[in-house]
VEXPAPA-929247 format. One line per field, with one value per residue (C-alpha): residue in one letter; residue number from 0; x, y, z. Coordinates in nm, 2 decimals. Each point is the difference from the previous one (the first is absolute). Example, Ala and Ser with C-alpha at 12.3 -4.5 7.8 and 13.67 -1.06 7.14 Angstrom:
// residues 2
residuo = c(a s)
num = c(0 1)
x = c(1.23 0.14)
y = c(-0.45 0.34)
z = c(0.78 -0.07)
//
This chain:
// residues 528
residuo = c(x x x x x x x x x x x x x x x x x x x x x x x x x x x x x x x x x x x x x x x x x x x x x x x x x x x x x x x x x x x x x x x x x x x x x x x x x x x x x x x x x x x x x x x x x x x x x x x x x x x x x x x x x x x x x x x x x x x x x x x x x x x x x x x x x x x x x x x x x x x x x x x x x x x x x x x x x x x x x x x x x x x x x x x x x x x x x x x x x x x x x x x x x x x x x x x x x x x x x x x x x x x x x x x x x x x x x x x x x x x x x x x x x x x x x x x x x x x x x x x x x x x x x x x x x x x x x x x x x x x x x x x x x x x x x x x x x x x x x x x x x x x x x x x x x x x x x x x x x x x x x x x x x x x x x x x x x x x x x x x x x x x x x x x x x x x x x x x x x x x x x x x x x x x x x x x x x x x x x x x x x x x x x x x x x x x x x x x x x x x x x x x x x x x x x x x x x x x x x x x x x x x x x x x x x x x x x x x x x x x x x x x x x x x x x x x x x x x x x x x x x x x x x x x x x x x x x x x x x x x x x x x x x x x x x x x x x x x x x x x x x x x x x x x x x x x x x x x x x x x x x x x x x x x x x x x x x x x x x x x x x x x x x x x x)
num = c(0 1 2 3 4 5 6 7 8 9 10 11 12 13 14 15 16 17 18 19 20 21 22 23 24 25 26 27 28 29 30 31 32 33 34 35 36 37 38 39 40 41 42 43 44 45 46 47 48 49 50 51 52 53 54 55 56 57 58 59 60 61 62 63 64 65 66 67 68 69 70 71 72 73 74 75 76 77 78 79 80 81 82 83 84 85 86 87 88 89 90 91 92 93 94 95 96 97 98 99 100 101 102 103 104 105 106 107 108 109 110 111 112 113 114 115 116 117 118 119 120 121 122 123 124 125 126 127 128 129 130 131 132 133 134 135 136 137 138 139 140 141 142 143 144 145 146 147 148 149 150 151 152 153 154 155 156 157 158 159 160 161 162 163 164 165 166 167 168 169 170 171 172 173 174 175 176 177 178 179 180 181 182 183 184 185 186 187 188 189 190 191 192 193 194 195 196 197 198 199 200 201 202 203 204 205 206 207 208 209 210 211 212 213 214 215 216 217 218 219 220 221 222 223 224 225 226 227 228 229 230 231 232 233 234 235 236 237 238 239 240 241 242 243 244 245 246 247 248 249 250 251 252 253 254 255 256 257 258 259 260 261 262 263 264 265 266 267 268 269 270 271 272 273 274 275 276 277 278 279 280 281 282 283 284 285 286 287 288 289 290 291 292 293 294 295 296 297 298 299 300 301 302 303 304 305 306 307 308 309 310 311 312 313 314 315 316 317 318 319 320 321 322 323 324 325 326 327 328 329 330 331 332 333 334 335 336 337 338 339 340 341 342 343 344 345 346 347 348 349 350 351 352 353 354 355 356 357 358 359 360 361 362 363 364 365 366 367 368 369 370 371 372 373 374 375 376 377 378 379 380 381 382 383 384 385 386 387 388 389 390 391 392 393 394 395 396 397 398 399 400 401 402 403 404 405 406 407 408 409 410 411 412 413 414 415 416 417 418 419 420 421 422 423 424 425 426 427 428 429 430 431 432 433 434 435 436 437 438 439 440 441 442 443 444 445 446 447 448 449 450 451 452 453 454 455 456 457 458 459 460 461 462 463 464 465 466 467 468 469 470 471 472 473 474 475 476 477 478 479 480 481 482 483 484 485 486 487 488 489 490 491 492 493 494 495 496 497 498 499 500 501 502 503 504 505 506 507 508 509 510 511 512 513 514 515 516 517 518 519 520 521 522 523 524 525 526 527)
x = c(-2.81 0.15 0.27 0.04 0.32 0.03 -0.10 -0.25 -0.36 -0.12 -0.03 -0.18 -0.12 0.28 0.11 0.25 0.27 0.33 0.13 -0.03 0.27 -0.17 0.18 0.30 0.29 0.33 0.31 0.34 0.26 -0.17 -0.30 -0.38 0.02 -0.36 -0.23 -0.22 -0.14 -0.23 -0.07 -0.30 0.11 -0.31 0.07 0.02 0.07 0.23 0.03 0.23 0.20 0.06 0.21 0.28 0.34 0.10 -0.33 0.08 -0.16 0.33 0.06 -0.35 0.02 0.29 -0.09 -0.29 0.33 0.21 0.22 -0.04 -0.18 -0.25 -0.04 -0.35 -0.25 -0.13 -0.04 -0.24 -0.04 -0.35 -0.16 0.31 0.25 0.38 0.36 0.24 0.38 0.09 -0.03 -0.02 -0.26 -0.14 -0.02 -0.10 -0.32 -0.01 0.12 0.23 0.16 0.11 0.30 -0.01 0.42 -0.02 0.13 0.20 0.35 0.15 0.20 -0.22 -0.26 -0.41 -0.08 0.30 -0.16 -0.33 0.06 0.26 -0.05 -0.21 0.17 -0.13 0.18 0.04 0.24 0.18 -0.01 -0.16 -0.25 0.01 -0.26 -0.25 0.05 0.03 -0.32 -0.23 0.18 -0.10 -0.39 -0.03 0.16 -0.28 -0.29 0.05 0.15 0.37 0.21 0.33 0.32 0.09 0.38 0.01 0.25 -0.15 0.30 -0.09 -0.42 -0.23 -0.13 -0.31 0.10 0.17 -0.37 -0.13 0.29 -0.11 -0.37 0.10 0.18 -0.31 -0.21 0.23 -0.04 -0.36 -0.08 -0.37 0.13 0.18 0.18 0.15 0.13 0.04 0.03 -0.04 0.29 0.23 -0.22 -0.08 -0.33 -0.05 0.10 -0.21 -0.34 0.18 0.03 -0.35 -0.15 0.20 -0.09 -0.38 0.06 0.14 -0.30 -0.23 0.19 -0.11 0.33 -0.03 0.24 0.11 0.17 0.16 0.02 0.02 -0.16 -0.36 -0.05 0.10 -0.18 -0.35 0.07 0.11 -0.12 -0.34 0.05 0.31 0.15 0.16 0.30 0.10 0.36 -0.05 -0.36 -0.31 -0.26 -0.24 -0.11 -0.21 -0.17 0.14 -0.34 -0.12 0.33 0.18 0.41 -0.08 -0.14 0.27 0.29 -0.18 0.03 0.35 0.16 -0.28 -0.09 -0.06 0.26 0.03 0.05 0.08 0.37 -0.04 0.26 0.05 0.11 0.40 0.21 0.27 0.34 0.36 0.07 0.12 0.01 0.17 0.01 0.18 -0.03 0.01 0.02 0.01 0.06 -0.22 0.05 -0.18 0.07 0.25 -0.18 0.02 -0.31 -0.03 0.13 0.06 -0.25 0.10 -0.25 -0.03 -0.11 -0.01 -0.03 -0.39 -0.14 -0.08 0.09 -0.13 0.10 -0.27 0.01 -0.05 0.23 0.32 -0.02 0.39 -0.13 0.23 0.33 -0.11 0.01 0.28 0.20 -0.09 0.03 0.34 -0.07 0.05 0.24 -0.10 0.08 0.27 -0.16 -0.23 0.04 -0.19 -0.03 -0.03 -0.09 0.25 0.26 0.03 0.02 0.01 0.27 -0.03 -0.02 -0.34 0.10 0.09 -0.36 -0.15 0.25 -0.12 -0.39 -0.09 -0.28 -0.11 -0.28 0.09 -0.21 0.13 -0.03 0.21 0.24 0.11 -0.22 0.09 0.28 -0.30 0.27 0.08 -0.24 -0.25 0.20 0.28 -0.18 -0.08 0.38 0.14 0.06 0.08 0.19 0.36 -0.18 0.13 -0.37 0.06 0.38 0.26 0.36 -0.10 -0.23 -0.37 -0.18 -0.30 -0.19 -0.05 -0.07 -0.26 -0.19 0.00 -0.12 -0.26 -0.11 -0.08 -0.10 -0.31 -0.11 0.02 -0.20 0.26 -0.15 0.27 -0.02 0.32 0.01 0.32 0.17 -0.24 0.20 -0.12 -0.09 -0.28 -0.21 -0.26 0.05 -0.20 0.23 0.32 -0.13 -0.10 0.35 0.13 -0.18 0.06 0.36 -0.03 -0.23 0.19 0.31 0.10 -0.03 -0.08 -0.11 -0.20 -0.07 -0.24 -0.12 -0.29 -0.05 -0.29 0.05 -0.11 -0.22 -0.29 -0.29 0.10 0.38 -0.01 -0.18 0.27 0.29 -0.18 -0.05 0.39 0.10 -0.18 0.14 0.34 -0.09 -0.14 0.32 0.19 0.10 -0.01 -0.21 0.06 -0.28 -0.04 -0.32 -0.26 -0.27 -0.22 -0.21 0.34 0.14 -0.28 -0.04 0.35 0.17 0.06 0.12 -0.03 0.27 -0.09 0.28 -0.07 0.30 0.25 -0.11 -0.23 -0.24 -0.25 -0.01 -0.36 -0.15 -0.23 -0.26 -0.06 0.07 -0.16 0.10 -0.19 0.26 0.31 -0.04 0.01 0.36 0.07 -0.10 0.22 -0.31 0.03 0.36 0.03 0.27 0.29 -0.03 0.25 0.01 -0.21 0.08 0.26)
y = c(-0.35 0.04 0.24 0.04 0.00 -0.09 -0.34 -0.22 -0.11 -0.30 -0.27 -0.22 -0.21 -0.29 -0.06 -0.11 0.16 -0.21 0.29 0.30 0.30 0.25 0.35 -0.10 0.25 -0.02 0.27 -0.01 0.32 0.29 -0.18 -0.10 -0.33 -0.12 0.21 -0.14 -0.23 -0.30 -0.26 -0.28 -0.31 -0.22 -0.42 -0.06 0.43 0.13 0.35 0.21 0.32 0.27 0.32 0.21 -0.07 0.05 -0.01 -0.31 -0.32 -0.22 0.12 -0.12 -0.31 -0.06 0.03 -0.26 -0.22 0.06 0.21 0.32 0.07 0.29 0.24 -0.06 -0.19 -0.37 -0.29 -0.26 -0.32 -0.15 0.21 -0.10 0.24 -0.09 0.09 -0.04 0.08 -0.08 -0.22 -0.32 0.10 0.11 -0.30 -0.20 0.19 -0.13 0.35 0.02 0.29 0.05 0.32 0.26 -0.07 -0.38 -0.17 -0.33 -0.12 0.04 -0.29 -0.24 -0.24 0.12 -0.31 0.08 0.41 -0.15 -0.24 0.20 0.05 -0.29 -0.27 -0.35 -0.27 -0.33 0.00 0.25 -0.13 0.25 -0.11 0.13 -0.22 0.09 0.35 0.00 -0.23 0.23 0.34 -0.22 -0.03 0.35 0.16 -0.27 0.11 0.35 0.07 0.11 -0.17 -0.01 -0.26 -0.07 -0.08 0.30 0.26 0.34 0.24 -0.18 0.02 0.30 0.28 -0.17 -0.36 0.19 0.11 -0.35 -0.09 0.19 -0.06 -0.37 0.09 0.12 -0.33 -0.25 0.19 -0.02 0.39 0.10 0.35 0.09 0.33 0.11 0.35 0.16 -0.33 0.11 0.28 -0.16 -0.30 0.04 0.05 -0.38 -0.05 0.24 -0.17 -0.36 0.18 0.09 -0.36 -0.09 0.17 -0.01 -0.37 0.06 0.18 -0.22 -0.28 0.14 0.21 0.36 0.23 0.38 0.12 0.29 0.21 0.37 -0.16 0.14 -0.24 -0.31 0.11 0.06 -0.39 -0.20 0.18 -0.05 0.29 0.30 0.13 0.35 0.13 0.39 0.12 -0.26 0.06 -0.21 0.21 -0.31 -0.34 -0.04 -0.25 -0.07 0.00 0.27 0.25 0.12 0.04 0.38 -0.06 -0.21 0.22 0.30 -0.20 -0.08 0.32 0.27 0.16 -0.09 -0.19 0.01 -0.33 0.09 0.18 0.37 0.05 0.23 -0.19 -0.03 0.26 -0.21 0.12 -0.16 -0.39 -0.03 -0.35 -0.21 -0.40 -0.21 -0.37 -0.07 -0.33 -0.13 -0.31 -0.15 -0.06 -0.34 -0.19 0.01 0.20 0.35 0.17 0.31 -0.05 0.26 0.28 0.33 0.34 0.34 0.23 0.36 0.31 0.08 -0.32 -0.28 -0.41 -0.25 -0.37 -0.22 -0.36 -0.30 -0.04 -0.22 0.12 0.20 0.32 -0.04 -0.07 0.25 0.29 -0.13 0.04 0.34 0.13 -0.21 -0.27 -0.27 0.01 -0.07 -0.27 0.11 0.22 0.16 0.39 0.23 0.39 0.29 0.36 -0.17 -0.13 -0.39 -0.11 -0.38 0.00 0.24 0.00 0.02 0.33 0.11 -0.03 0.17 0.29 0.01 0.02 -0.35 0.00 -0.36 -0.11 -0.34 -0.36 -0.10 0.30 -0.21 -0.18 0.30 0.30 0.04 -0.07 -0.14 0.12 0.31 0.30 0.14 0.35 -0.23 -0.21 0.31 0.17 -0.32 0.08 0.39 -0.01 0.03 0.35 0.32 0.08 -0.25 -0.04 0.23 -0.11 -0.34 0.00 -0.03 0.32 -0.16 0.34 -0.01 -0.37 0.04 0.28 -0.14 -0.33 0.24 0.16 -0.30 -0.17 0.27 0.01 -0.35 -0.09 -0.26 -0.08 -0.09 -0.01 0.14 0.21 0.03 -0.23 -0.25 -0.36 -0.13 -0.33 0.11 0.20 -0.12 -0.18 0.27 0.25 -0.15 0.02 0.37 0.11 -0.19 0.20 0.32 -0.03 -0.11 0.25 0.30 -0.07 0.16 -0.26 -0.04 -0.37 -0.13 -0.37 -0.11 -0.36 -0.05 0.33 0.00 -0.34 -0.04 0.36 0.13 0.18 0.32 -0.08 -0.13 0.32 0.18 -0.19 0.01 0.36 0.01 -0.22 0.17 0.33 -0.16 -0.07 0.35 0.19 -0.22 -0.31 -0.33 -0.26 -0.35 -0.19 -0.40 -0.11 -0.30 0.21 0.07 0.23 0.24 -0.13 0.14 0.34 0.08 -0.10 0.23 -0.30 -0.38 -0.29 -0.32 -0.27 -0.36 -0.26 0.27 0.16 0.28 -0.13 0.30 0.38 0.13 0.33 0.05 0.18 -0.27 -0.36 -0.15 -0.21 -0.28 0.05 0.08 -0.35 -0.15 0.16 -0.13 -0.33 -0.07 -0.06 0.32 0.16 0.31 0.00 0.22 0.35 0.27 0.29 -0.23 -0.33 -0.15)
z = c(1.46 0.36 -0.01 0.37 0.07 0.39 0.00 -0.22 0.07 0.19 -0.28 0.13 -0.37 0.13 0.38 0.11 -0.23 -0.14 0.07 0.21 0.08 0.18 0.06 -0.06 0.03 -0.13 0.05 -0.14 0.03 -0.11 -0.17 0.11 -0.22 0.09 0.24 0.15 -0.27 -0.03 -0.23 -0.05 -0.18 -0.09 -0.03 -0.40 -0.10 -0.23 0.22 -0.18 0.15 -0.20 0.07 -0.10 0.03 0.36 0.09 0.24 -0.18 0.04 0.35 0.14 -0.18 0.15 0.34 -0.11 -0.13 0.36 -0.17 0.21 0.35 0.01 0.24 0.09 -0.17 0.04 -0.28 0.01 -0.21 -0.01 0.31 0.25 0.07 -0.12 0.04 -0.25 0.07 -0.33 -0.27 0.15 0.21 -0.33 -0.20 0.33 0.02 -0.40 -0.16 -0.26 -0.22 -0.35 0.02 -0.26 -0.04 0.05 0.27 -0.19 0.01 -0.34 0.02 0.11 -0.15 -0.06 0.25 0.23 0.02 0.08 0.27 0.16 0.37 0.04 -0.15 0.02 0.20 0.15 0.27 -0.17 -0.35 -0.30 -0.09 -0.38 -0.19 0.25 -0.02 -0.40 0.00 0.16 -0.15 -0.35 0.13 0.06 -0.30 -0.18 0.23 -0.03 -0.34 0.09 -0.24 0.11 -0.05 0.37 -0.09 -0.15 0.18 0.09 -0.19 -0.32 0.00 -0.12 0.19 0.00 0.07 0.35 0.11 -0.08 0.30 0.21 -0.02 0.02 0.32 0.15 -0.13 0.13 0.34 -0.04 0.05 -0.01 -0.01 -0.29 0.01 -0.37 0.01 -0.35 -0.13 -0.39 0.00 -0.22 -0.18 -0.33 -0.13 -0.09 0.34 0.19 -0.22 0.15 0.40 -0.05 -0.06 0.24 0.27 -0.08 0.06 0.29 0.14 -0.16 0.21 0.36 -0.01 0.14 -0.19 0.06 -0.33 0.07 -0.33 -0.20 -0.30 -0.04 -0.28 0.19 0.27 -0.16 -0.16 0.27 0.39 0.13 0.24 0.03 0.29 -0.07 0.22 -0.03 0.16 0.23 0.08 -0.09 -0.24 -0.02 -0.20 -0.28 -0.17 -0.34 -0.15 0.11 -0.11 -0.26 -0.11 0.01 0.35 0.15 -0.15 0.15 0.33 -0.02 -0.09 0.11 -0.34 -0.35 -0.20 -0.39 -0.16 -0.32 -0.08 -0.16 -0.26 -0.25 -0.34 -0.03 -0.13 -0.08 -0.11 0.00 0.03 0.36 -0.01 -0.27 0.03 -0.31 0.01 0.42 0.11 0.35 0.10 0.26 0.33 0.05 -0.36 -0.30 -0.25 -0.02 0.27 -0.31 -0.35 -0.23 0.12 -0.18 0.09 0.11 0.24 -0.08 0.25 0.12 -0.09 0.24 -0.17 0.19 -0.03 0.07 0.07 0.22 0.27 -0.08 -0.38 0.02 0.16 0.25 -0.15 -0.26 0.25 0.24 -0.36 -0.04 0.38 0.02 0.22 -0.30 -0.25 -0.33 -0.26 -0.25 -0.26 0.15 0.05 0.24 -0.07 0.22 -0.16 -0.29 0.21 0.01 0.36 -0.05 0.25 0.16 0.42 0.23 0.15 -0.33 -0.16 0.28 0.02 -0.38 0.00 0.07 0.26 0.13 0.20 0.02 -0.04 0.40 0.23 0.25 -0.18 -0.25 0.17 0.34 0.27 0.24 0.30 -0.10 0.11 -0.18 -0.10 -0.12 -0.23 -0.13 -0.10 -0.06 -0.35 0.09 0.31 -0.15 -0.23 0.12 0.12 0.31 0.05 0.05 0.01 0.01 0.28 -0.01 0.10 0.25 0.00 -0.35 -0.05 0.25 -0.11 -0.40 0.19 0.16 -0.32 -0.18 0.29 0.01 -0.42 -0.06 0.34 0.13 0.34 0.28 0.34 0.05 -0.32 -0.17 0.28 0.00 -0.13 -0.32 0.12 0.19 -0.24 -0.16 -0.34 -0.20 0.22 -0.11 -0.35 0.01 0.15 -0.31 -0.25 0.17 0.02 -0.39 -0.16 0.21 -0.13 -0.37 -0.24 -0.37 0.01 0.27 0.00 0.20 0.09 0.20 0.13 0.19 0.07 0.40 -0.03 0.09 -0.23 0.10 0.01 -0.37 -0.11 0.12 -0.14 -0.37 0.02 0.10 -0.25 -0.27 0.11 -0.03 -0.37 -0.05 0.12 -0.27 0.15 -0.16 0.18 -0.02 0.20 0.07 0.13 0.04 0.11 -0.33 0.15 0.08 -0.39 -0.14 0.19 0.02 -0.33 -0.33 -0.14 0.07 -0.10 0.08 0.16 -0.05 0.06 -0.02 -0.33 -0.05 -0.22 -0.03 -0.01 0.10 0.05 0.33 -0.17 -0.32 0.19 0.31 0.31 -0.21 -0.28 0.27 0.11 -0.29 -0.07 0.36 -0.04 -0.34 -0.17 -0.22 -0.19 -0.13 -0.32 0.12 -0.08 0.02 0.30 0.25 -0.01 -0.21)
//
């Protein structure tokens, strides 16, 4: 294995690459993003790139996408050297890019997202059945269902990626760039991606798949570039390495997979939920009906479930963002906060690391040290007569900035917006688990996470639960249900149909719960 971490050898099993970025160097403010880095795409590869958050994945795919122009480094597409300004340039030379936070109007149509830009005409006319008719082939030929008339704001997660994917095909890209494109897809999803994507390949397509998923990447990459802090540490053959290899790679030492927990001391009931109902946000029926259970100090719940089942109505309920159907109550420690305010639950122990880390998690404008006192900054710790004390700000900022490993270019002043997406999520936890609180609900956490970052946040999260707080977690990664969870309830269609314990039941059994196709009776003190 070639762990050299200067450059890679001469390859010389294929000639001329699809692809070849050699020494590339990227700087922004106070960061090396890429140093001096190159990368070998073969015609036909699934090459992945693996590295930690930060580590500069998305920024030297987006200088292959236009996006940003390097300091010094050339590209070349098939042996002849290129220049590409942006992304026109980009998808003239036939390469195309799927974001990890998708790039779609909400408001417009699936067919109106894919042919935007290069709209067909006659003498100025739209040329709509044209454009649908070929958008209809494709989705055929490669397997991407989607309704065309469709609009965006109303369509799955997953039914978004198939967009942009199309977006790419009706541009006819060779080289397909899809950067963390599984973060927030379901498991059925992800299997769906995968097929996908093997097709593409299997088409001619060449394909960098830009990912912190050691499992995905063993299944789908025929070789793995690994980035480090910005530098490269070297490319493997999939076949010829292991997960324990590749994390080693990516984060410099040995990673533990599996969570080590003591088993839960648990003591009062933090959490009390009678009867919630929430009514849904696309339809007329209620998105959760009737859920009653608890969740006592120093253990961790987790609500399992496919994506779209009422998770999230069920925890905007409890956090405040939703208000509940009349009827159902919500308490705290004993006290019912049904109604009460947002600020008021998290002055009272609620901790929440939301579903959307831009929507509900961060103000993408504000700074970094901001984002992370924007539930404290009116406490008596960082005002004083009603104006913000900037020293102290800076230096909590600081503090967490340091045990949590948010990287920054800028540190504490560096502006949300350009972090990384793993980033943004890590200054999100920090500023959650750090502040007092007797409930922490926590959706998705390591959502957008590397190995090593998600072994951190567990062992957080499970010290959390062993100093006596009550830890309500929603996930769709089995893997970190299993690992994680004291106890598991399962939601399916806004009801939780099953109450399982990690150590008895299996993923097997999980889905089964998750699909509907198995119902626990109601039982009292889990699920109700």
């Amino acid at each position: 294995m070639n762990n050299d971490i200067s450059s890679p050898r001469p390859d010389t099993e294929t000639a001329p690459y699809a692809i070849e970025m050699r020494n590339i160097t990227k700087v922004f403010p106070g960061i090396v993003a890429n140093d001096n880095i190159t990368l070998q795409l073969r015609r036909g590869e699934i090459h992945a790139l693996l590295g930690e958050n930060g580590a500069g994945k998305t920024t030297l795919m987006s200088v292959l996408f236009g996006l940003y122009q390097p300091e010094g480094g050339e590209i070349y597409k098939d042996g002849v050297r290129v220049t590409i300004n942006n992304p026109n340039d980009a998808n003239a030379l036939g390469i195309g890019m799927v974001h990890q936070h998708f790039k779609l109007v909400d408001v417009f149509t699936v067919l109106d997202n894919i042919i935007l830009g290069i709209e067909p005409n006659t003498l100025g006319f739209l040329r709509r059945s044209a454009a649908r008719e070929k958008v209809l082939k494709l989705s055929e030929t490669y397997g991407l269902n989607v309704d065309p008339d469709a609009l965006v704001e109303d369509i799955t997660v997953g039914m978004q990626q198939r967009t942009e994917i199309l977006k790419m095909l009706y541009r006819d890209n060779e080289i397909l760039i899809f950067d963390e494109p599984t973060a927030a897809l379901t498991p059925q999803e992800i299997g769906e991606l995968m097929q996908i994507i093997k097709g593409l390949a299997a088409e001619g397509k060449s394909i960098l798949f830009i990912s912190h998923k050691l499992n995905e990447i063993m299944e789908i990459a025929d070789r793995c570039t690994v980035l480090r802090k910005g530098k490269y540490i070297g490319t493997v053959r999939i076949d010829e390495t292991t997960k324990e290899e590749l994390s080693n790679m990516m984060v410099g030492r040995d990673v533990k997979f599996a969570v080590d927990k003591e088993p839960p001391k648990t003591g009062r009931t933090v959490l009390e939920i009678e009867n919630l109902s929430v009514r849904s946000r696309l339809h007329k029926k209620n998105a959760v009906n009737g859920v009653s259970l608890t969740v006592r100090a120093g253990e961790i719940v987790c609500i399992a479930g496919i994506d779209g089942n009422g998770q999230s109505e069920f925890v905007s309920a409890i956090t405040g963002l939703e208000k509940p159907e009349p009827g159902s109550r919500i308490l705290l420690e004993g006290e019912d906060i049904t109604k009460k305010s947002i600020r008021y639950r998290n002055t009272h122990g609620v901790s929440h690391i939301p579903e959307d880390r831009h929507k509900h998690g961060l103000v993408l404008d504000y700074t970094l040290e901001q984002n992370i006192v924007l539930q404290r900054y009116f406490e008596e710790a960082f005002q004083h007569g009603g104006f913000i004390r900037f020293d102290r700000v800076r230096g909590y900022a600081e503090t967490l900035i340091e045990k949590f490993d948010v990287r920054s270019g800028q540190g504490p002043t560096t502006v949300a917006r350009s972090m990384s997406g793993g980033n943004q999520q890590k200054a999100i936890i920090a500023r959650e688990l750090d502040r007092s609180h007797s409930l922490l609900v926590a959706v998705q956490p390591t959502r957008g996470l590397d190995v090593g970052a998600i072994e951190f946040v567990h062992r957080e999260i499970v010290a959390s639960r062993d100093a006596g707080s009550a830890v309500l977690l929603v996930s769709l990664e089995l893997d970190e249900v299993m690992n994680l969870s004291d106890r598991i309830l399962v939601m399916y269609e806004g009801e939780i149909t099953g109450e399982l314990d990690p150590h008895t039941t299996t993923m097997q059994e999980i889905g089964l719960y998750m699909a509907g196709a198995k119902r626990q009776e109601p039982k009292k003190g889990g699920a109700a």
